[in-house]
C-alpha positions as CSV (number, residue, x, y, z in Angstrom):
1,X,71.7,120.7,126.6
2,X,74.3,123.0,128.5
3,X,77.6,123.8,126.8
4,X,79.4,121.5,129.6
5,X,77.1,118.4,128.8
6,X,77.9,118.9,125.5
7,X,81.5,118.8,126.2
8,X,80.7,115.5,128.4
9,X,78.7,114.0,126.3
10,X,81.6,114.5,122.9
11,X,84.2,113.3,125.5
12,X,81.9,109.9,126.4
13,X,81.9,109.3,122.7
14,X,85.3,109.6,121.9
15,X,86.1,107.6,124.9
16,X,83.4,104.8,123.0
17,X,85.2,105.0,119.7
18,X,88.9,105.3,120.7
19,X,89.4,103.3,123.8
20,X,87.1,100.3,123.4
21,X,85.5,100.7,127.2
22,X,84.0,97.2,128.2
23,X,81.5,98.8,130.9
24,X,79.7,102.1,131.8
25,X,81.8,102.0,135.3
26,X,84.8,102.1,133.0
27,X,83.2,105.1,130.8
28,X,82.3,106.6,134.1
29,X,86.0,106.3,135.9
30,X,87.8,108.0,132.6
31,X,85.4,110.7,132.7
32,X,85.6,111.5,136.4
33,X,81.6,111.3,136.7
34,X,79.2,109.4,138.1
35,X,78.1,106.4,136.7
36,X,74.4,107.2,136.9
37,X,75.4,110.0,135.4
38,X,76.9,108.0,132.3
39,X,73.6,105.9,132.2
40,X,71.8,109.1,131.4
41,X,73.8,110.2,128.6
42,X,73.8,107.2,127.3
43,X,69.8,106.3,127.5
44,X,68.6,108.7,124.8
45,X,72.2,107.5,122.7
46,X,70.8,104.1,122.6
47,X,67.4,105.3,121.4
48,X,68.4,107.4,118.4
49,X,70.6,104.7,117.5
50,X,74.0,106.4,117.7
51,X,75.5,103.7,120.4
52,X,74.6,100.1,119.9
53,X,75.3,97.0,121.7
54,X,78.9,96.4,122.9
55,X,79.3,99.9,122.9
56,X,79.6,100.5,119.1
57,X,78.8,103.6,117.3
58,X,76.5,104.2,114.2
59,X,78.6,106.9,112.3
60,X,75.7,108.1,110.3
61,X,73.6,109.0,113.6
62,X,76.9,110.0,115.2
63,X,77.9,112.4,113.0
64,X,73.7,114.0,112.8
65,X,74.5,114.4,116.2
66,X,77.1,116.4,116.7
67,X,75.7,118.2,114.0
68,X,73.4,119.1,116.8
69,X,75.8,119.7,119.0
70,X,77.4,123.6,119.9
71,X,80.2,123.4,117.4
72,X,82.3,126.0,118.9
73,X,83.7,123.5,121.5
74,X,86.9,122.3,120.9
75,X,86.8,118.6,119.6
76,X,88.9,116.2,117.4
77,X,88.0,116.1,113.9
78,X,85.4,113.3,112.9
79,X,85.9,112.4,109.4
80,X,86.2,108.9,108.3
81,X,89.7,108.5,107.7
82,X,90.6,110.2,111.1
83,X,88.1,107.8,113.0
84,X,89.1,104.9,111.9
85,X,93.0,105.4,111.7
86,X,92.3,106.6,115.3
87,X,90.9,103.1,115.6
88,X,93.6,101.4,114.2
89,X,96.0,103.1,115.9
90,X,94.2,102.2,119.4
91,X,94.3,98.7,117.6
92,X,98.0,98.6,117.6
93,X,98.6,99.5,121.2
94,X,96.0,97.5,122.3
95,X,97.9,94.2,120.4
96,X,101.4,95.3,121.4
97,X,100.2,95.1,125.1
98,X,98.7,91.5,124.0
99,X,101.7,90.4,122.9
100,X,103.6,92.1,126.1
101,X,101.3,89.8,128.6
102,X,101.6,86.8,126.0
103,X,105.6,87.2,126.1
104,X,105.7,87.6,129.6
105,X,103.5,84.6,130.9
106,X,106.0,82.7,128.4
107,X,109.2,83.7,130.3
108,X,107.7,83.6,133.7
109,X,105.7,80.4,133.3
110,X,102.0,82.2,134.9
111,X,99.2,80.8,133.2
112,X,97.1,83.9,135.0
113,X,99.2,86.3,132.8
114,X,98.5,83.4,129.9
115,X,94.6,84.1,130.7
116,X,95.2,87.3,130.6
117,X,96.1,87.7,127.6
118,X,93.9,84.8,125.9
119,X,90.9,87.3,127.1
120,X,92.7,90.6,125.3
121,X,92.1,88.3,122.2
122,X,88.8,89.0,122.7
123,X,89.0,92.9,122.6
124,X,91.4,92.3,119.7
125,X,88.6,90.6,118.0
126,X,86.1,92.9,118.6
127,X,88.0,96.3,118.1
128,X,88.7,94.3,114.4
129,X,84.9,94.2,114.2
130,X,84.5,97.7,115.1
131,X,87.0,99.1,112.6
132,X,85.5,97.0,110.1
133,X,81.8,98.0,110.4
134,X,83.0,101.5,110.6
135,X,84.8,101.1,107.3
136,X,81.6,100.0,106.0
137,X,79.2,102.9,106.8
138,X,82.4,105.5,105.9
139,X,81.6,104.1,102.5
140,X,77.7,104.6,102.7
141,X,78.1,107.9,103.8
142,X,80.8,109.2,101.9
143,X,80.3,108.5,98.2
144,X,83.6,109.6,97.0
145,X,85.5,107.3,99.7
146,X,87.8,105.5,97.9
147,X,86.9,101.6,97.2
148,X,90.5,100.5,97.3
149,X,91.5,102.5,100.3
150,X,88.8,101.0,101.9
151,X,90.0,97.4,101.5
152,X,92.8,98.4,102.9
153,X,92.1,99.8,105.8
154,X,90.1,96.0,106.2
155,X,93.1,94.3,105.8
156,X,95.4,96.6,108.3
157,X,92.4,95.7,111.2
158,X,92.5,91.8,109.9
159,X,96.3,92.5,110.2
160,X,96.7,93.2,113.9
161,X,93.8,90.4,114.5
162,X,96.3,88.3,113.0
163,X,99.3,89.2,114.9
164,X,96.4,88.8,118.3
165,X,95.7,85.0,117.0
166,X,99.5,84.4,117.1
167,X,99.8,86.0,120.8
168,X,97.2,83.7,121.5
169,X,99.4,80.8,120.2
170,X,102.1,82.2,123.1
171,X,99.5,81.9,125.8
172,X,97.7,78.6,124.7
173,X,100.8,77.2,125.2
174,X,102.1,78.5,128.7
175,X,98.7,77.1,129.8
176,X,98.7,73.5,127.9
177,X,102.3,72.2,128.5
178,X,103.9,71.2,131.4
179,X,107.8,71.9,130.6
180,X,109.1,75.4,130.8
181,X,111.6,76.5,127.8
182,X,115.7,76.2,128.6
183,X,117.2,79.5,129.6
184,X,119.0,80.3,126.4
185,X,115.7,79.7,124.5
186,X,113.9,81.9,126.4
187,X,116.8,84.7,126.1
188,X,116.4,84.1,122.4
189,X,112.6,84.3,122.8
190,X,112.5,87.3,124.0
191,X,115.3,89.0,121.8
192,X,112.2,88.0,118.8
193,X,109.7,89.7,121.1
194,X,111.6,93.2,121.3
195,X,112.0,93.1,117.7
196,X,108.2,92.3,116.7
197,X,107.9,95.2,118.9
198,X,109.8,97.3,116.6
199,X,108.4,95.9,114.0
200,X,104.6,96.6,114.8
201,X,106.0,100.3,115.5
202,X,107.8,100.6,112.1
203,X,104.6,98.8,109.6
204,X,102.0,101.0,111.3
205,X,103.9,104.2,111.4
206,X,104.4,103.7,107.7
207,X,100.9,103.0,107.2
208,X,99.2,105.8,109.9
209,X,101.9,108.4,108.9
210,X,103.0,107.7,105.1
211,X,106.5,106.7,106.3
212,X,107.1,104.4,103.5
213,X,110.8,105.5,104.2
214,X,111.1,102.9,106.8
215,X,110.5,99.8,105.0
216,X,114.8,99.3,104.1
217,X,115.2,99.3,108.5
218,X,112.0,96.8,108.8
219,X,113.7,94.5,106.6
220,X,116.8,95.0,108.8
221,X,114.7,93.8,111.9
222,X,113.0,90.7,109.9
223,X,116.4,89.5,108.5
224,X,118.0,89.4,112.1
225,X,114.3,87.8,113.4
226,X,115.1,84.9,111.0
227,X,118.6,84.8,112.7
228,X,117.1,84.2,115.7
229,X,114.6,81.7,114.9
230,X,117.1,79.8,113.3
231,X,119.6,79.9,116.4
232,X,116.3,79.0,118.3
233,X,115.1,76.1,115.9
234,X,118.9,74.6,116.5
235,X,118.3,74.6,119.9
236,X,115.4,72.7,119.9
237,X,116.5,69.9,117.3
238,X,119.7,69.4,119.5
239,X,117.6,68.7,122.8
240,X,114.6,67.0,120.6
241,X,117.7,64.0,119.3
242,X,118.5,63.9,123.2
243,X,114.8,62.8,123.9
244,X,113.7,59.7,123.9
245,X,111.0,58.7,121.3
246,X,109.1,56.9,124.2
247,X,108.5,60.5,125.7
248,X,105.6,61.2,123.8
249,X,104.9,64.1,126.2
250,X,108.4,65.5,125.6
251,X,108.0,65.3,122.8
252,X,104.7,66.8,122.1
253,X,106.4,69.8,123.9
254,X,108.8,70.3,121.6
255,X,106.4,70.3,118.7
256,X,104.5,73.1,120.3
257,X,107.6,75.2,121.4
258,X,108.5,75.2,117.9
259,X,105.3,76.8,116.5
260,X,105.8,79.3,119.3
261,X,109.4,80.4,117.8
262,X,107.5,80.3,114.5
263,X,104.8,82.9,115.6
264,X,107.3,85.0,116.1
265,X,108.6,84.9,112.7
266,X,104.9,85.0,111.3
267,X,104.2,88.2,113.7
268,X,107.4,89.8,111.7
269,X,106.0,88.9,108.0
270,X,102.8,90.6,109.0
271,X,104.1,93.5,110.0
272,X,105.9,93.5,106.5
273,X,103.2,92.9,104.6
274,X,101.5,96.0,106.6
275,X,104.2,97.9,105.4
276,X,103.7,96.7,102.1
277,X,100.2,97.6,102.3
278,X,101.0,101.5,103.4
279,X,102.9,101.8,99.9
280,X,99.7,100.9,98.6
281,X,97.8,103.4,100.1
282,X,100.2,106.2,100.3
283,X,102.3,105.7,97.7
284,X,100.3,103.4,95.0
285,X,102.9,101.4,94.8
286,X,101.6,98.0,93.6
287,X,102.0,94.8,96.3
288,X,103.4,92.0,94.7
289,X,101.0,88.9,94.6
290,X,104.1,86.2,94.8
291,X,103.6,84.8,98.3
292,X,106.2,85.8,100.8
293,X,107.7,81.9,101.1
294,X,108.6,81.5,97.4
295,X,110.2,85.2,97.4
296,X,114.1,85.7,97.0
């Protein structure tokens, strides 16, 4: 194999491990190349095992291959930690543009943007699978991986799955009800979104880069989320007593606005008990095991 197909076939790889492609048109369209091209890269891939179904990569057979490969070219580093913080790192963005088309089928009322973002979920899912069967053969290659770290890296992915299942909330419920949210609701809805947005940005920073350091302003952000939600909740219980009980479908909407407010709220305890998590790994500095309700 010529030192350029080399360089392609690396770059189709890393393309399969950091960017989740769904097709080989898509693989094929980020490369520049043909996708008859990509189909014969990818055919002898598939036979020695290194790509599976869904596009997943066996990281024993991966890493024999480029093995193979001429190592002079210029690549990213492979080892375990790097590939699968690189994953969760992909994981993140990919959930904070969930969350983005969640929010904004919310304020403008599109259940396409609501579909949208209910199939994301799925990606969300599946990255989540990839990072955790990744995790798994790090460990069977690598004896002197570290058990603990590895449990947390498990928990970051089932983290930002997490944070995907309460986007989800957000669009279930653009599609299902028929009332749109009052105007100073939805201005307080989306002062929670641009916060969880900081928040997911502050937790996996600490956790990717070690910057335990930010925890004191992450605490900032969740105190003011519960400010919100509050203001929010009022809202809600004011127009709920102006309802009459008779308006069952009224009132049904009410119920569900409320648990969208309280994602919110749940999206900004995750992303402090990511941070949580990153002293942990960093820092080894213990988690506490009281739950985060009955904490003062």
């Amino acid at each position: 194999m010529t030192s350029k197909s080399n360089r392609t076939l690396k770059d189709m790889l890393d393309i399969i491990i950091y960017e989740n492609p769904s097709t080989q048109q898509e693989i094929a369209d980020k490369l520049g190349i043909s996708r008859r091209y990509v189909t014969q890269l990818m055919q002898p891939l598939i036979q020695e095992g290194v790509v599976k179904r869904s596009y997943m990569i066996d990281l024993e057979t991966y890493e024999t291959l480029m093995d193979r490969l001429d190592t002079s070219i210029d690549s990213p580093q492979h080892s375990g930690n790097i590939l699968i913080t690189s994953m969760l790192k992909s994981m993140k963005n990919h959930v904070k543009e969930e969350l983005k088309v969640s929010v904004e089928s919310l304020l403008e009322n599109d259940s396409d943007k609501a579909d949208e973002a209910l199939k994301m979920d799925f990606t969300t899912n599946n990255i989540f699978e990839k990072v955790r069967t990744s995790v798994e053969t790090v460990v069977n290659i690598d004896q002197q991986f570290h058990v603990s770290k590895t449990v947390i890296y498990n928990e970051i992915a089932y983290d930002l799955e997490r944070i995907g299942d309460y986007c989800g909330h957000i669009a279930k419920f653009v599609i299902n009800n028929v009332y749109e949210p009052e105007k100073d609701l939805l201005k307080n809805i989306k002062k929670m979104y641009k916060l969880n947005v900081k928040m997911i940005d502050f937790s996996m920073e600490a956790f990717l880069k070690g910057k335990i350091g930010l925890k004191e302003d992450l605490m900032d952000l969740e105190e003011k989320i519960h400010e919100i939600q509050k203001d929010a909740m009022g809202q809600i219980a004011t127009q709920m007593a102006e309802t009459s009980f008779d308006d069952k479908e009224r009132s049904n909407y009410y119920i569900y606005i409320s648990r969208v407010i309280k994602a919110f709220e749940r999206i900004g305890d995750i992303c402090v008990e990511i941070l949580d998590s990153a002293g942990e790994f960093h820092k080894n500095i213990p988690r506490t095991i009281t739950p985060r309700a009955f904490r003062g």
